[in-house]
KEKE-3310 file (N, C-alpha, C; in steps of 0.2 Angstrom, whole numbers, plus 5000, padded with zeros to 4 digits):
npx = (5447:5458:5471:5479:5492:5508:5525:5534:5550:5557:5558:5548:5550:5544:5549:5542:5527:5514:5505:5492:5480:5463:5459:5472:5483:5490:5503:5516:5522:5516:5504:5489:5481:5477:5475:5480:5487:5499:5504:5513:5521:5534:5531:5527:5530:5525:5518:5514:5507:5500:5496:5507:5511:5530:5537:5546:5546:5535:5539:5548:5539:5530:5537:5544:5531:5529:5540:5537:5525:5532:5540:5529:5525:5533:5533:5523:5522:5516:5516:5513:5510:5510:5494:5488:5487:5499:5504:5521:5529:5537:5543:5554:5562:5563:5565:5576:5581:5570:5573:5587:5582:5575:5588:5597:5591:5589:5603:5604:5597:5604:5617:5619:5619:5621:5613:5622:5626:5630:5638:5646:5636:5633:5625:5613:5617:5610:5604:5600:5588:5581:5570:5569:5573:5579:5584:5596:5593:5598:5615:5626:5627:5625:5613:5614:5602:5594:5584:5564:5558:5549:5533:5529:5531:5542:5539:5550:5563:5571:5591:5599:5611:5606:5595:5583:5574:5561:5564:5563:5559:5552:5540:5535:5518:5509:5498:5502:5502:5509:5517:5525:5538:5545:5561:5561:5550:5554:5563:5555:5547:5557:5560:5547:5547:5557:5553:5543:5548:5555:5550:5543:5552:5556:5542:5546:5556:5551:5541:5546:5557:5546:5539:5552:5552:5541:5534:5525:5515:5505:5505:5513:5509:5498:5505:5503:5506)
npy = (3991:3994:3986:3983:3980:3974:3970:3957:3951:3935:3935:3942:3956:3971:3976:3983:3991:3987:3986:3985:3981:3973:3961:3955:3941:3937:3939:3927:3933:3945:3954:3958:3975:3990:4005:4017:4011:4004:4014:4016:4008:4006:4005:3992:3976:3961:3947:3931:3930:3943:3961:3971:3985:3996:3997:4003:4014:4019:4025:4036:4043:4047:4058:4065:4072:4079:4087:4097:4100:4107:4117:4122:4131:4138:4148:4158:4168:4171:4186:4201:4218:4230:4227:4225:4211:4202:4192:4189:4186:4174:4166:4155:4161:4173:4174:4176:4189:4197:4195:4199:4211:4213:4209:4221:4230:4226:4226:4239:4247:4238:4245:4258:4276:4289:4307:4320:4339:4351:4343:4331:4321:4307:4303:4290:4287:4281:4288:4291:4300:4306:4295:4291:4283:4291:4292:4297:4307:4316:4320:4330:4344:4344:4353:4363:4360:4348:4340:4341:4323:4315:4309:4301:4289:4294:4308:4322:4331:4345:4347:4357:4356:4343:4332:4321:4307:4296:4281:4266:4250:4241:4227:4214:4207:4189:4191:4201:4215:4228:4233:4246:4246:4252:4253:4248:4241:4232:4223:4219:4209:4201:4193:4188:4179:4172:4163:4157:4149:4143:4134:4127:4121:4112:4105:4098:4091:4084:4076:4068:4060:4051:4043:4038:4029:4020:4006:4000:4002:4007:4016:4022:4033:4040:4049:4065:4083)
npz = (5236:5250:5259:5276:5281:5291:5291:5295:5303:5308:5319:5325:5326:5318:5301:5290:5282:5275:5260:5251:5237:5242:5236:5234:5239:5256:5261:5270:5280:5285:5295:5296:5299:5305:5298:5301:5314:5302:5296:5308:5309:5315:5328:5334:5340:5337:5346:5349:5339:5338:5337:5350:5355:5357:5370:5371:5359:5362:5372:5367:5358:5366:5374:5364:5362:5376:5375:5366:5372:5382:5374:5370:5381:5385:5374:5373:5388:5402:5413:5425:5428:5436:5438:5428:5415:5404:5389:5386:5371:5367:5357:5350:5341:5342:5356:5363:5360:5366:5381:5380:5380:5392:5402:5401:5406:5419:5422:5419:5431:5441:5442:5441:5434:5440:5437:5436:5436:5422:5413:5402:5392:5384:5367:5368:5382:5396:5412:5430:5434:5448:5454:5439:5426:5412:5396:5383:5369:5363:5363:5372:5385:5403:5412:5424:5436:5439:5428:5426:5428:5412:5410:5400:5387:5373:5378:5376:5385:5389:5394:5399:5385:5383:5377:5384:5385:5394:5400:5392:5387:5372:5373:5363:5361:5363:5357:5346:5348:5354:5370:5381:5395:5409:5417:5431:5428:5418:5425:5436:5424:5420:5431:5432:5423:5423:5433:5429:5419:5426:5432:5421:5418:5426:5429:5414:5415:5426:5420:5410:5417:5422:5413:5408:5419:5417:5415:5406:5392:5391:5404:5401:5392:5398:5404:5403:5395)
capx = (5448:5465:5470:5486:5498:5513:5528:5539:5554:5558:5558:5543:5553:5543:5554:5540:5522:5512:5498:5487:5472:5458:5460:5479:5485:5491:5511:5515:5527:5511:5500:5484:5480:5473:5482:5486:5495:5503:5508:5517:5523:5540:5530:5523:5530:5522:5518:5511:5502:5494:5500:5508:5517:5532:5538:5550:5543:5530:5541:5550:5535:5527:5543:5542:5524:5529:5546:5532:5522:5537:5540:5524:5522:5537:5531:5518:5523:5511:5517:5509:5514:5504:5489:5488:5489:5501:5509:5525:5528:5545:5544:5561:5565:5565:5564:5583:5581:5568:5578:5591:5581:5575:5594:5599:5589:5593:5611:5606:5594:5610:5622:5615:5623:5615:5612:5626:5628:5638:5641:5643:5632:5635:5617:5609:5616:5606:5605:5594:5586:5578:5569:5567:5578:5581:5589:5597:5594:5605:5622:5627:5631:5618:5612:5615:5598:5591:5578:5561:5555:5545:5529:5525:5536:5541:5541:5555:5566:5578:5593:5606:5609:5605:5587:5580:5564:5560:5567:5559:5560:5544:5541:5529:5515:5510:5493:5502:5501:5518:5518:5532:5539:5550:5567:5559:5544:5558:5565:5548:5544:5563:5560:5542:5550:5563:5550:5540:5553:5562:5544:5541:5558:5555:5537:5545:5561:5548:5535:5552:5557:5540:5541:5557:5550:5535:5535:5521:5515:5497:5506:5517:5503:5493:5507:5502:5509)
capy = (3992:3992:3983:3986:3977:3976:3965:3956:3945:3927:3938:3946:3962:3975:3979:3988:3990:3983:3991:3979:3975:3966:3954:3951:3936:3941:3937:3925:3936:3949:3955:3961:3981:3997:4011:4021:4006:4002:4021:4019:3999:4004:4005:3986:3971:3953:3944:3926:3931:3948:3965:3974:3992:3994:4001:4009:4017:4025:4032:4039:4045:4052:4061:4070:4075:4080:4093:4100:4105:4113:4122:4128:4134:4144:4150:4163:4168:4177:4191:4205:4224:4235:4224:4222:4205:4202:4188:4190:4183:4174:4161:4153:4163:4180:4173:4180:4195:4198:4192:4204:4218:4214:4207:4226:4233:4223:4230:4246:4246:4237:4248:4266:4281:4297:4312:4326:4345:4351:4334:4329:4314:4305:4298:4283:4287:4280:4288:4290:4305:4302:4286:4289:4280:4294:4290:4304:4307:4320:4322:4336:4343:4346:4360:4367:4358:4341:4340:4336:4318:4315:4302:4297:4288:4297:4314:4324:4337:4348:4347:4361:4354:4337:4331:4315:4304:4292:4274:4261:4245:4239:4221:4210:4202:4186:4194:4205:4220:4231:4238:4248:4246:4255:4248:4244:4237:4226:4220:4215:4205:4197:4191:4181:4175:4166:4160:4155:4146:4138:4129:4124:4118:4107:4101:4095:4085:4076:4071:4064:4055:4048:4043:4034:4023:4018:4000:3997:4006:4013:4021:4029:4036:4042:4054:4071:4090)
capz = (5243:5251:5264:5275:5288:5296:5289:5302:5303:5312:5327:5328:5325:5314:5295:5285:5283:5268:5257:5245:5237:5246:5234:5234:5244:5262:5263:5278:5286:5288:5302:5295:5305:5303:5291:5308:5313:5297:5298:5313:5308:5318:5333:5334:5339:5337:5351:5350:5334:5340:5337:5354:5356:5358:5375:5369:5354:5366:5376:5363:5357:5374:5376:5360:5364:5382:5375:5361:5378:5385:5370:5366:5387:5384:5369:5379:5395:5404:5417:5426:5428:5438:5441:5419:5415:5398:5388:5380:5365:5366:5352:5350:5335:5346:5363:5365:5360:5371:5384:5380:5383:5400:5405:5398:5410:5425:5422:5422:5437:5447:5441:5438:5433:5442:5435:5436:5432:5418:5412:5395:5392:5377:5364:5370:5389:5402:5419:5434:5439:5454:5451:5435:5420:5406:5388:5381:5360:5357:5367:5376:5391:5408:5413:5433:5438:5437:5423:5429:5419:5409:5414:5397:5383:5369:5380:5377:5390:5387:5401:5397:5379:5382:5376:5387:5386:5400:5396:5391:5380:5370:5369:5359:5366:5358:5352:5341:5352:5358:5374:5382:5400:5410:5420:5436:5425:5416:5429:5437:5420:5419:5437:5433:5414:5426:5440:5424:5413:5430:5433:5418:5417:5430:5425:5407:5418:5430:5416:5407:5422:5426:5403:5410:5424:5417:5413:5402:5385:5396:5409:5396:5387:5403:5406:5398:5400)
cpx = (5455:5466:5478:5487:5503:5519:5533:5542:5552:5556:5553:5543:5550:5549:5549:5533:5521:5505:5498:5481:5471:5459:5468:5481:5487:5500:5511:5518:5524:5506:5497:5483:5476:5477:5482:5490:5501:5506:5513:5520:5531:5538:5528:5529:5525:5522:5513:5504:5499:5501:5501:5511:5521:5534:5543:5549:5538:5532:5545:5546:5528:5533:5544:5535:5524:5535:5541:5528:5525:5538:5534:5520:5525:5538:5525:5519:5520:5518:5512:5512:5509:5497:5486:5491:5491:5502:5513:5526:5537:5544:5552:5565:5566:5567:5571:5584:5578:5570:5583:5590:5580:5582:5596:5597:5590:5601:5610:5602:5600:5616:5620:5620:5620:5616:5617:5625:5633:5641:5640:5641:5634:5627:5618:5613:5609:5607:5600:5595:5580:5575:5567:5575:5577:5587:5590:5596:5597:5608:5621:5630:5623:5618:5613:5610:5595:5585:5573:5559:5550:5541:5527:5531:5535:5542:5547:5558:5570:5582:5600:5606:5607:5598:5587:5577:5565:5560:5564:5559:5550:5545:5534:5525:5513:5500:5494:5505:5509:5516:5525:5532:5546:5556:5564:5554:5549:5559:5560:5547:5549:5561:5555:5545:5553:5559:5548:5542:5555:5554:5541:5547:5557:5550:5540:5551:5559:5544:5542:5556:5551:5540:5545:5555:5546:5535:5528:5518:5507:5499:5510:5512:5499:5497:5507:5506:5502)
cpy = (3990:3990:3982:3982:3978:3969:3964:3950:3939:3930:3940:3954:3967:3978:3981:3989:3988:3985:3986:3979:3973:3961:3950:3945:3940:3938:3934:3929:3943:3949:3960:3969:3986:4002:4015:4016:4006:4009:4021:4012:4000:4003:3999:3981:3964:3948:3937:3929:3940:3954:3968:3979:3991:3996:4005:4015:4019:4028:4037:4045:4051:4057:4066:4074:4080:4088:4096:4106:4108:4118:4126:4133:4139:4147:4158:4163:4173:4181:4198:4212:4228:4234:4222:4217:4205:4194:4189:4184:4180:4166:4161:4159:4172:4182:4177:4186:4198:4198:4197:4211:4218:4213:4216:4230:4231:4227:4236:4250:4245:4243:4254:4269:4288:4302:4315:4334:4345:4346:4334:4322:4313:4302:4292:4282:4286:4281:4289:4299:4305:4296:4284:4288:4283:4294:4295:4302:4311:4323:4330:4337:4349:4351:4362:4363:4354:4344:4336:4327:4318:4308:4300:4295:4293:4306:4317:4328:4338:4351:4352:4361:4348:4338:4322:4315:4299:4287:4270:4256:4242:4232:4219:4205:4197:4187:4198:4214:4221:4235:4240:4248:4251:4252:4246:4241:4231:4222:4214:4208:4199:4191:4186:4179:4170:4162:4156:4148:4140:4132:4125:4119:4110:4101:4096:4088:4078:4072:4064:4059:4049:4043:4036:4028:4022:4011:3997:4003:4011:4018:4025:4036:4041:4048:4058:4078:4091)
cpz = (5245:5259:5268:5282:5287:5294:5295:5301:5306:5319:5330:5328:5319:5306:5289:5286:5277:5265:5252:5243:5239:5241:5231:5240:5250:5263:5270:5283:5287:5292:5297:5300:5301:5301:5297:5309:5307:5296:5303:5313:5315:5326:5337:5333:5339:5341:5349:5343:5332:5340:5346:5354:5357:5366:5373:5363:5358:5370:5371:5360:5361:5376:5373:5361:5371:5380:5370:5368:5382:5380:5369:5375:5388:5379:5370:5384:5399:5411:5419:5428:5431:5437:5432:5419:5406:5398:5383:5376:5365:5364:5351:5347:5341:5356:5366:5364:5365:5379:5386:5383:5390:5406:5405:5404:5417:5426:5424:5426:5443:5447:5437:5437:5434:5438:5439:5434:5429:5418:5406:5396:5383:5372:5368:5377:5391:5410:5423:5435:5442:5454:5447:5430:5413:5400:5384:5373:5360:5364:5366:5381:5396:5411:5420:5436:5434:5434:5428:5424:5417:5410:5407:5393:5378:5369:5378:5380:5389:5395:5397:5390:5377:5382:5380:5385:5389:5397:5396:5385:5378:5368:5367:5363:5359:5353:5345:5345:5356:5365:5379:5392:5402:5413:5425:5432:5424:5421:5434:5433:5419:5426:5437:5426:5419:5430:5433:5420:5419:5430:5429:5414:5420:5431:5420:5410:5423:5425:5412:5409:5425:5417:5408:5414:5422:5414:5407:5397:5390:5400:5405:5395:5390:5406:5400:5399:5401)
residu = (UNK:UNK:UNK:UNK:UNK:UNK:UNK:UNK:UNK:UNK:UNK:UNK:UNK:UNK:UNK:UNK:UNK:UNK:UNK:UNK:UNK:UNK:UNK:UNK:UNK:UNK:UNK:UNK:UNK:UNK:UNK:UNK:UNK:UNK:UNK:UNK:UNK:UNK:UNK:UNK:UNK:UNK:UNK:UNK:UNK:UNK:UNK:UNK:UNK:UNK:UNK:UNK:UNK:UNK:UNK:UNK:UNK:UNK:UNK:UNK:UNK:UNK:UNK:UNK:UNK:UNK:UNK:UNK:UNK:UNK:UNK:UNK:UNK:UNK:UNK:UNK:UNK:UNK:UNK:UNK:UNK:UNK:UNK:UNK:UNK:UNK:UNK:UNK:UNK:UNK:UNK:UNK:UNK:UNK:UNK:UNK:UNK:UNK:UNK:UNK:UNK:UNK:UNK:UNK:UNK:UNK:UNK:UNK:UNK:UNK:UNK:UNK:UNK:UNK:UNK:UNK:UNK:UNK:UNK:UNK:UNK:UNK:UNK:UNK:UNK:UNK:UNK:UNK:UNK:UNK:UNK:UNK:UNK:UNK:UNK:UNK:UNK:UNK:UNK:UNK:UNK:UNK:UNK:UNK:UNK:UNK:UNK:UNK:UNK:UNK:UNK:UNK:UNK:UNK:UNK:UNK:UNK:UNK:UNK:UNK:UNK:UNK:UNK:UNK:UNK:UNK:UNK:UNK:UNK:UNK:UNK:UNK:UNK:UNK:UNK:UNK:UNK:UNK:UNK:UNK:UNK:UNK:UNK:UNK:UNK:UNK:UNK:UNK:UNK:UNK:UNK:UNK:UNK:UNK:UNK:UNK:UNK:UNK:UNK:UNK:UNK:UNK:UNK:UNK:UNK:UNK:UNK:UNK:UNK:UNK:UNK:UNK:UNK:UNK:UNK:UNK:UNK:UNK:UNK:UNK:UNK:UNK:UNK:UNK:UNK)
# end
């Protein structure tokens, strides 16, 4: 049977843990505990015999637990679009990409470029006609009369010689599952990601604060996300 403590200098200062034998002697500069303790030996000093926490190794450790809870809140962000309730999936590793798309569309919401006649449009032009956002696939040039759009993705219209289909980015939810928005929808989703992120920003800054001022290893501990 193994029996395990916590090694400590003149100071009371924790410098290792100690794993033995039930029937090996017990070193004097040893504090008997339980292999969770002696797992976390750096967190314990020695007070008048008896093992204590340290306060700073719990906050340390409350702190790490509290920025894990930010990351994994902005890991899923839920949003809603025409009374459908989603959540995108913006794990660190694509969160910017994601990101990119709905910024991409902010742009080209604030600063459209209308439909014309007899206009050459170049591929992957984005303009408005009337208050729909059509992506050209194949350059050309437009025809005398605005094309009507097309209400589903994927559609395709022919304007003159330019071919449209109604714009749209597809992001990743975090079930797995692709659904596709359009530029007013983007901009919608860009607008609760921000509300989303600022609040959750602000959550992870006061538990951090509150971490900070807590004078005793319980009150640390009592603070959770």
């Amino acid at each position: 049977m193994e029996v395990f403590g916590i090694q400590f200098d003149s100071s009371g200062i924790p410098i290792g843990d100690w794993v033995a034998d039930s029937t090996y002697p017990v070193p004097s500069d040893v504090t008997l505990c339980t292999q969770e303790q002696a797992g976390t030996w750096p967190a314990w000093t020695l007070v008048n015999g008896s093992l204590v926490q340290s306060l700073t190794y719990a906050k340390a450790a409350q702190s790490a637990l509290i920025k894990q809870g930010f990351a994994n809140a902005v890991a899923a962000i839920p949003f809603t679009v025409n009374g459908t309730n989603y959540t995108l999936d913006a794990a660190q590793s694509k969160q910017a990409a994601d990101m990119a798309i709905v910024v991409a569309a902010n742009n080209a919401l604030n600063h459209p470029v209308a439909w014309a006649a007899s206009t050459s449009v170049a591929q992957y032009a984005i303009q408005l006609v009337g208050s729909s956002y059509l992506f050209c696939t194949v350059a050309g040039t437009t025809g005398t009369t605005a094309p009507t759009p097309p209400t589903t993705f994927g559609t395709a219209v022919t304007d003159g010689t330019v071919t449209w289909e109604l714009y749209g980015r597809t992001l990743e939810m975090s079930d797995g599952t692709h659904a596709t928005f359009t530029v007013q929808e983007l901009i919608s989703i860009f607008q609760q990601v921000e509300v989303y992120i600022h609040y959750q920003k602000n959550q992870k800054l006061s538990l951090l604060a509150q971490i900070a001022a807590a004078t005793t290893v319980s009150a640390v501990q009592a603070i959770v996300w």
